[in-house]
N, C-alpha and C positions, 0 to 999 in steps of 0.2 A: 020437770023440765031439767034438762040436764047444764051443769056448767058452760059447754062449748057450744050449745044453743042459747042461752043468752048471750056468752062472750060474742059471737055473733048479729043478736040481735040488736046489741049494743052498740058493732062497729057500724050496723045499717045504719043506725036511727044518727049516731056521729055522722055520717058521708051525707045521709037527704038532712042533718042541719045546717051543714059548713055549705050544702051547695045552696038551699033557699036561703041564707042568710048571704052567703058571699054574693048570689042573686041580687039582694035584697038592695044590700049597699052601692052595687053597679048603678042598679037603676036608678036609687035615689040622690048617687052623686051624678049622674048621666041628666039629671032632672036639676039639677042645683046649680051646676055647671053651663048648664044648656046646648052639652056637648050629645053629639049622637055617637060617639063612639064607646063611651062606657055602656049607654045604653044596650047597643049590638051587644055586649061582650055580657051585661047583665041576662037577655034573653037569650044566648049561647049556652051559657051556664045554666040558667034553667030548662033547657031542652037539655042536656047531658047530666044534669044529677039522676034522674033515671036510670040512665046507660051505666051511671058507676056506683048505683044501689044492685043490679043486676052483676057485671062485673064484681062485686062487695058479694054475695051470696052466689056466684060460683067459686069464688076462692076458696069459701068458707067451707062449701060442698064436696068439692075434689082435696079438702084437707080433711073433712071428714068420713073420706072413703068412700062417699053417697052418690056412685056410678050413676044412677040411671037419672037421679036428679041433675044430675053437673051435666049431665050431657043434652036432657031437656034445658036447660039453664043456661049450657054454651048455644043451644040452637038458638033460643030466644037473644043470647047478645048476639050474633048474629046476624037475626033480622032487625033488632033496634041498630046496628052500626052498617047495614047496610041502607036502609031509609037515610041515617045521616048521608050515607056518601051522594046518594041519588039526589037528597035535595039539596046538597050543596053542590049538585053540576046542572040545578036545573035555573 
């Protein structure tokens, strides 16, 4: 495995920790607090750390030259940031 696939696989696993963790601490101050608004912002956050694991490994793709993946890769954020748009006008 080459150096710049794990440098890579390392910024993933960094971006899906800080988001289930930063996730983590919404909800269970949103639960502490007895506030519904950390809550929302804790479930936000966990429906978009996906979106910036995806986002995280096209970067990594179109810096590693890897056309036909970065462009399956851009297609798929794509359709993950058009679903957000859609459910958030529904």
């Amino acid at each position: 495995m080459s150096p710049r696939v794990r440098t890579l696989e390392r910024v993933v696993e960094a971006a899906l920790t800080a988001g289930v963790a930063g996730s983590g601490l919404l909800l269970v101050a949103g639960l502490v607090l007895g506030s519904t608004a950390p809550l929302w912002w804790g479930v936000l956050l966990l429906i978009l750390t996906p979106v910036a694991r995806v986002l995280v490994v096209t970067v990594g793709l179109i810096l590693d030259h890897d056309w036909l993946f970065a462009g399956v890769s851009l297609f798929v954020l794509g359709v993950l940031l058009s679903s957000v748009y859609v459910s958030g006008r529904l």
